[in-house]
N, CA and C of each residue as an Amber inpcrd file, in Angstrom:
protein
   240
  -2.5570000 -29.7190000   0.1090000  -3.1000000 -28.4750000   0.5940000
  -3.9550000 -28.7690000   1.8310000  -3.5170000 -27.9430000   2.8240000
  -4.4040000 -28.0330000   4.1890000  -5.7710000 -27.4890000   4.2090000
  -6.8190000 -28.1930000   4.3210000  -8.2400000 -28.2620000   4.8200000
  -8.5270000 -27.4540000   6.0920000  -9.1870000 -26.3050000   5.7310000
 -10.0210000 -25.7300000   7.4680000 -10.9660000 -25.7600000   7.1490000
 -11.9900000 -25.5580000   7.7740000 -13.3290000 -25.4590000   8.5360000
 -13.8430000 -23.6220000   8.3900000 -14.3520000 -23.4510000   7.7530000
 -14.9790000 -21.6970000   7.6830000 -14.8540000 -21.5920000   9.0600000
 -15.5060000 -22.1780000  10.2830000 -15.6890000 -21.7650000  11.4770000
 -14.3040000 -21.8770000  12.2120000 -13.6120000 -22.7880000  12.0690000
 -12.2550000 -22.6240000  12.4480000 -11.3390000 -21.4490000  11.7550000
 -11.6230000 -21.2480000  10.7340000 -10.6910000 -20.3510000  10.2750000
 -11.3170000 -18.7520000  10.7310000 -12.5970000 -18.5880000  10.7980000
 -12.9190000 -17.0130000  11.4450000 -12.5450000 -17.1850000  12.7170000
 -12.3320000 -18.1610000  13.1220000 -11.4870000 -17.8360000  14.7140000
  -9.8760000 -17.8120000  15.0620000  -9.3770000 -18.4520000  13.9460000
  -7.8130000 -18.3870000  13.7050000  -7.3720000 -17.9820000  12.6230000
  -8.1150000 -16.6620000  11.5040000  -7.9810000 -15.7770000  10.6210000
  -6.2270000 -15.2660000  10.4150000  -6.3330000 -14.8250000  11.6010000
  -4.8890000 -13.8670000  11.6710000  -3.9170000 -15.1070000  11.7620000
  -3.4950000 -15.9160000  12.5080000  -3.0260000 -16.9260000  12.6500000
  -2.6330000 -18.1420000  11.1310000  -3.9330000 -18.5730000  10.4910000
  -4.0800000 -18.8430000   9.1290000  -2.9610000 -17.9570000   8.3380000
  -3.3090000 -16.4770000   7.9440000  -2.4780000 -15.8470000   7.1390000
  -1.3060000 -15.8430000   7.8990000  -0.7370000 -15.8230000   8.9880000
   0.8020000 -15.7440000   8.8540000   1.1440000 -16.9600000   8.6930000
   0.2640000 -18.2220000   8.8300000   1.4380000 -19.5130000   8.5110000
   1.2320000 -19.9140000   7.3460000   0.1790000 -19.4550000   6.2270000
   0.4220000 -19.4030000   4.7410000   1.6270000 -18.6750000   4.5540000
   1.5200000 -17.3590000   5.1180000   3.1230000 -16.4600000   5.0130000
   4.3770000 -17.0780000   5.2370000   4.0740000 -17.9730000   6.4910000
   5.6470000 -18.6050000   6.6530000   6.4320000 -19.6500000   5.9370000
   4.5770000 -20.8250000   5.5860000   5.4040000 -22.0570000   4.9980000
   5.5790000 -21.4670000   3.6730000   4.6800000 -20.7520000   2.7340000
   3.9180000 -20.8720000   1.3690000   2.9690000 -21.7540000   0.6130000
   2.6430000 -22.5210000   1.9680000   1.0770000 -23.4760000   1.5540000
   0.2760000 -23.0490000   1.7230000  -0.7550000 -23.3000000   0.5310000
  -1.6390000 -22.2020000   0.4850000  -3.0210000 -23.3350000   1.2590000
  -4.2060000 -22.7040000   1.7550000  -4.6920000 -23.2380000   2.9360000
  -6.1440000 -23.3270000   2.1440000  -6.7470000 -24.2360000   2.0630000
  -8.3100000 -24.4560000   1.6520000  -9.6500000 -24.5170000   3.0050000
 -10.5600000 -22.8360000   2.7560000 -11.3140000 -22.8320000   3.6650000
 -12.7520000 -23.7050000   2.8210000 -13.5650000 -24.4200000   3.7850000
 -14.4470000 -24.8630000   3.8670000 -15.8340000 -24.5650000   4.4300000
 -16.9220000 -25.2330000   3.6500000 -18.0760000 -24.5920000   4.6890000
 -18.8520000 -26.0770000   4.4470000 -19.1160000 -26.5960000   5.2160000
 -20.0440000 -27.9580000   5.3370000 -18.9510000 -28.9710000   4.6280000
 -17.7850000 -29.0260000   4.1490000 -17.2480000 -30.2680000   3.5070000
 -16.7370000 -29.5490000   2.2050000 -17.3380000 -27.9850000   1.6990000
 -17.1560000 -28.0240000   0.2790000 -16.5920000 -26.6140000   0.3270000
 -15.8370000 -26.8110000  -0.4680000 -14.4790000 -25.7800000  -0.4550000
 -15.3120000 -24.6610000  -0.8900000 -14.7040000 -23.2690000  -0.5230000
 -15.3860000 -22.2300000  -0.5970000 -14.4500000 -21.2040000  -1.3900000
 -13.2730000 -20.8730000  -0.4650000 -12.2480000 -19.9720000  -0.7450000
 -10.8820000 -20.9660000  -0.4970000  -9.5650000 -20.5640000  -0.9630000
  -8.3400000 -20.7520000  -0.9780000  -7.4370000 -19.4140000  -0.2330000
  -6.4830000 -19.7090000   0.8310000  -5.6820000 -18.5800000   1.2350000
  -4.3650000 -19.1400000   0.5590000  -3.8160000 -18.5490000  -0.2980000
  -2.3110000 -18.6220000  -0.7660000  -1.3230000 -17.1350000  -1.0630000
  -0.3970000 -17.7480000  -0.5320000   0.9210000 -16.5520000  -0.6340000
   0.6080000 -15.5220000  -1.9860000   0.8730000 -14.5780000  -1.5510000
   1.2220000 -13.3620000  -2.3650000   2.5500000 -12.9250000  -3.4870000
   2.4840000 -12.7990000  -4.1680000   3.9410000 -13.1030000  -5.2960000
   4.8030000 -11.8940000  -4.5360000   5.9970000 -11.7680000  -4.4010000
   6.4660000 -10.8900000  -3.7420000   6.6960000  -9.4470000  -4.8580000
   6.8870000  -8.6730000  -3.9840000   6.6590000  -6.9440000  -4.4590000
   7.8360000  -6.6410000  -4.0230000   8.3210000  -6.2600000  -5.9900000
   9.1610000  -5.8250000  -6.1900000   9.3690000  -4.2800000  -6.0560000
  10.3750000  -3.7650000  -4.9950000  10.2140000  -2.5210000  -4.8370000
  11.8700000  -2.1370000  -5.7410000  11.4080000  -0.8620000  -6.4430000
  12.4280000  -0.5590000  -7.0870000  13.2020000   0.9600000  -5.9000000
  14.8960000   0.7520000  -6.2630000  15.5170000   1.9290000  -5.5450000
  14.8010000   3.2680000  -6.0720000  14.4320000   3.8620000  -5.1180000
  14.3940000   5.2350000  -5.7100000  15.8690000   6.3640000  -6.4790000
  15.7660000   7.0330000  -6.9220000  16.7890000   7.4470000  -7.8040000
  16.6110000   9.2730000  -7.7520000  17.0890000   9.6520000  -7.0410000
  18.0090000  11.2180000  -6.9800000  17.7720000  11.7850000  -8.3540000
  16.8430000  12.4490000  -8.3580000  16.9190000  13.1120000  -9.9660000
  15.7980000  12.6830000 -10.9830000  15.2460000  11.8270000 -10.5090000
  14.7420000  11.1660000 -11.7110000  13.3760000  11.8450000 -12.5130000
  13.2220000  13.1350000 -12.0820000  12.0150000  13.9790000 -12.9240000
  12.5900000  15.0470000 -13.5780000  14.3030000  15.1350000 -13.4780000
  14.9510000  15.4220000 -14.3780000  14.7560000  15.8580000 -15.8250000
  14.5760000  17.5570000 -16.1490000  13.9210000  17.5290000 -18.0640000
  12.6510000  17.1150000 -17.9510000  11.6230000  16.9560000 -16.6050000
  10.9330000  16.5550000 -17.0310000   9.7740000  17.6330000 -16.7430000
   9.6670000  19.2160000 -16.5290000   9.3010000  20.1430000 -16.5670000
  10.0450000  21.5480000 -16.7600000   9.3590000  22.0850000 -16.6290000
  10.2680000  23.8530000 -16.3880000   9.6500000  24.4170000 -15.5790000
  10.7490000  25.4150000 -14.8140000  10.2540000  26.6230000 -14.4680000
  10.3210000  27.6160000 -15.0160000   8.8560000  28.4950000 -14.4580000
   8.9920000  29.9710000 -15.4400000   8.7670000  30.8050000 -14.1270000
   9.6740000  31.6410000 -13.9530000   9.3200000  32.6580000 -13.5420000
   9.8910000  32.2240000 -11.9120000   9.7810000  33.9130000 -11.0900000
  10.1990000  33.7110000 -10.0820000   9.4870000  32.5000000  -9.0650000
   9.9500000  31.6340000  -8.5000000   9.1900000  30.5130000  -7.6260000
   9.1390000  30.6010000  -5.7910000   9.9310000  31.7890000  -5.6890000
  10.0490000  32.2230000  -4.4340000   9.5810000  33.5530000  -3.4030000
   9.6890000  34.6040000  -4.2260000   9.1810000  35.9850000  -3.8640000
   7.5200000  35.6750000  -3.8290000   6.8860000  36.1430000  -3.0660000
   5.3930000  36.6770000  -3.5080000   4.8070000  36.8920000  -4.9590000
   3.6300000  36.4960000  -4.9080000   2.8850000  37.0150000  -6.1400000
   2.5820000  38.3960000  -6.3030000   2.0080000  38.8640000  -5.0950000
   1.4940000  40.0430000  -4.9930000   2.5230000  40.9970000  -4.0240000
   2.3660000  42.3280000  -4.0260000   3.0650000  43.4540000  -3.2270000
   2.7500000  42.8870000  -2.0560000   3.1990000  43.0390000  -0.6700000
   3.1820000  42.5740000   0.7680000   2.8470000  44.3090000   1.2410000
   2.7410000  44.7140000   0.4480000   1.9310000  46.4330000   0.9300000
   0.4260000  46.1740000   0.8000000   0.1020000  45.0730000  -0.2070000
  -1.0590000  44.9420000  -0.4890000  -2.1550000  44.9410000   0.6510000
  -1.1550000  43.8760000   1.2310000  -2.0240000  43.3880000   2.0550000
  -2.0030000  43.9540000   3.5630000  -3.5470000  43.7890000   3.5180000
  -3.9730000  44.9600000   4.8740000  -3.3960000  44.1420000   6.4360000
  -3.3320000  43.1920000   6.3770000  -2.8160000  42.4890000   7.9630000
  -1.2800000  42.5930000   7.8500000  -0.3520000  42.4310000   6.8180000
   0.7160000  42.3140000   6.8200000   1.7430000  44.3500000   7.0820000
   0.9050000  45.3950000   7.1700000   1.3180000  46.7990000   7.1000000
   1.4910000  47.0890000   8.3950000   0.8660000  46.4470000   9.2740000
   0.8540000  46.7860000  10.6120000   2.1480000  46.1340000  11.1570000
């Protein structure tokens, strides 16, 4: 496992995480000689397909879901 320097690594931060990203060695930061923190790869994220349907049965509708609630006479801006 590769050894940095706290002060080297707040200056090559961004740099650090993508070449943990590239090799998968994970990188040991330091502060005076004595290890502080560890940067290592992330387990990868599993993304599942999404699926067409899948809330299916899994409510109801009642009632009309499209017309107005109320009369459109009701209302005073909409008569004009």
């Amino acid at each position: 496992m590769e050894q940095i320097a706290i002060s080297k690594f707040k200056a090559t931060c961004l740099a650090v995480i993508d070449q943990v990203n590239k090799t998968g060695e994970s990188v040991q930061i330091t502060k005076r000689g004595v290890p502080v923190a560890t940067i290592s790869p992330s387990a990868p994220v599993k993304k599942e397909p999404r699926k067409l349907g899948w809330m299916e049965g899994q409510f109801t509708i009642v009632g009309d879901i499209i017309s107005p609630i109320i009369d459109l006479n009701d209302i005073e801006a909409y008569k004009d």
